[in-house]
C-alpha positions as CSV (number, residue, x, y, z in Angstrom):
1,X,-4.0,14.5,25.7
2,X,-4.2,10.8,25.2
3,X,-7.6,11.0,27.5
4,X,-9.0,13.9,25.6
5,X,-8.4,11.8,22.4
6,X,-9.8,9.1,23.6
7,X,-13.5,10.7,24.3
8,X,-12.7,12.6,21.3
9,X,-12.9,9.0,19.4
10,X,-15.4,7.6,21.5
11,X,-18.1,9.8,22.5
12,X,-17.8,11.8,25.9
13,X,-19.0,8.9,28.0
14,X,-16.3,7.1,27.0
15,X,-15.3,5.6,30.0
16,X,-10.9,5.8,30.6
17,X,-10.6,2.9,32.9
18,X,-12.3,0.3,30.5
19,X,-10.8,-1.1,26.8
20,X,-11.1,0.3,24.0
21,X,-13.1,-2.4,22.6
22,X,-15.8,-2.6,25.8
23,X,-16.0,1.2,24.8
24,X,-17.5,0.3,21.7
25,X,-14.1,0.9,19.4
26,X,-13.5,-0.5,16.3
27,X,-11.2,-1.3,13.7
28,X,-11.9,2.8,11.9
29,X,-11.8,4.4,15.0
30,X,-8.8,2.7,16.2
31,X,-7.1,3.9,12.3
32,X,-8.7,7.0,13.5
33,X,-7.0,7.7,16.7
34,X,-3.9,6.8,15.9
35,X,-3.4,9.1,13.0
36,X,-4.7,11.4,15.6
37,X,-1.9,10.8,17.9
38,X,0.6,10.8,15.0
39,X,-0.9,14.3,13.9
40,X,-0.5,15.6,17.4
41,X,2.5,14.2,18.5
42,X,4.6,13.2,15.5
43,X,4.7,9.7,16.9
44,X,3.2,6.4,16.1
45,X,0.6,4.5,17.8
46,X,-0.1,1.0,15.7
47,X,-3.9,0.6,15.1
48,X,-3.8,-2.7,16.5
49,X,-2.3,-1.5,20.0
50,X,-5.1,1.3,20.3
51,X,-7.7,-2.0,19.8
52,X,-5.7,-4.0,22.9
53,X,-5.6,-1.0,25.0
54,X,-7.2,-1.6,28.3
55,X,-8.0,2.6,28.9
56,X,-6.7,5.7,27.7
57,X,-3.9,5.3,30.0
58,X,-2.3,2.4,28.0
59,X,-2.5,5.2,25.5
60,X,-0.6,7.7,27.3
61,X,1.6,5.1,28.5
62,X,2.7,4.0,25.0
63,X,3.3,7.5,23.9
64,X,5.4,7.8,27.0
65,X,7.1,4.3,26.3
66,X,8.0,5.8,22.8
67,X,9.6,8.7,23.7
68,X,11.7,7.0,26.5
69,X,13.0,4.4,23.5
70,X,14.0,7.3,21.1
């Protein structure tokens, strides 16, 4: 999910491996996939951890990280 999110957000040639900033994210996409994530999931993603993310695995890792703290 968190991979189909992230091409979703940033264009289909996204690449997964690279940040979300060298990916050509911002600040309103960043807003923009994590309220995705919350409307999928039900869980939060802060804005400003979707900007440091170094792929769409960080992604999936922090939704994973969540669930294992709840």
């Amino acid at each position: 999910m968190a991979e189909n999110l992230w091409k979703e957000i940033l264009g289909n040639g996204a690449d997964l491996g690279k940040g979300f900033l060298e990916n050509g994210g911002d600040s309103f996409r960043a807003v923009l996939l994590s309220s995705r994530l919350y409307e999928l999931t039900g869980r939060e993603v802060e804005y400003l951890d979707v900007l440091e993310a170094d792929g769409a695995g960080a992604i999936a890792r922090l939704l994973t990280a969540d669930v294992a703290g709840s």
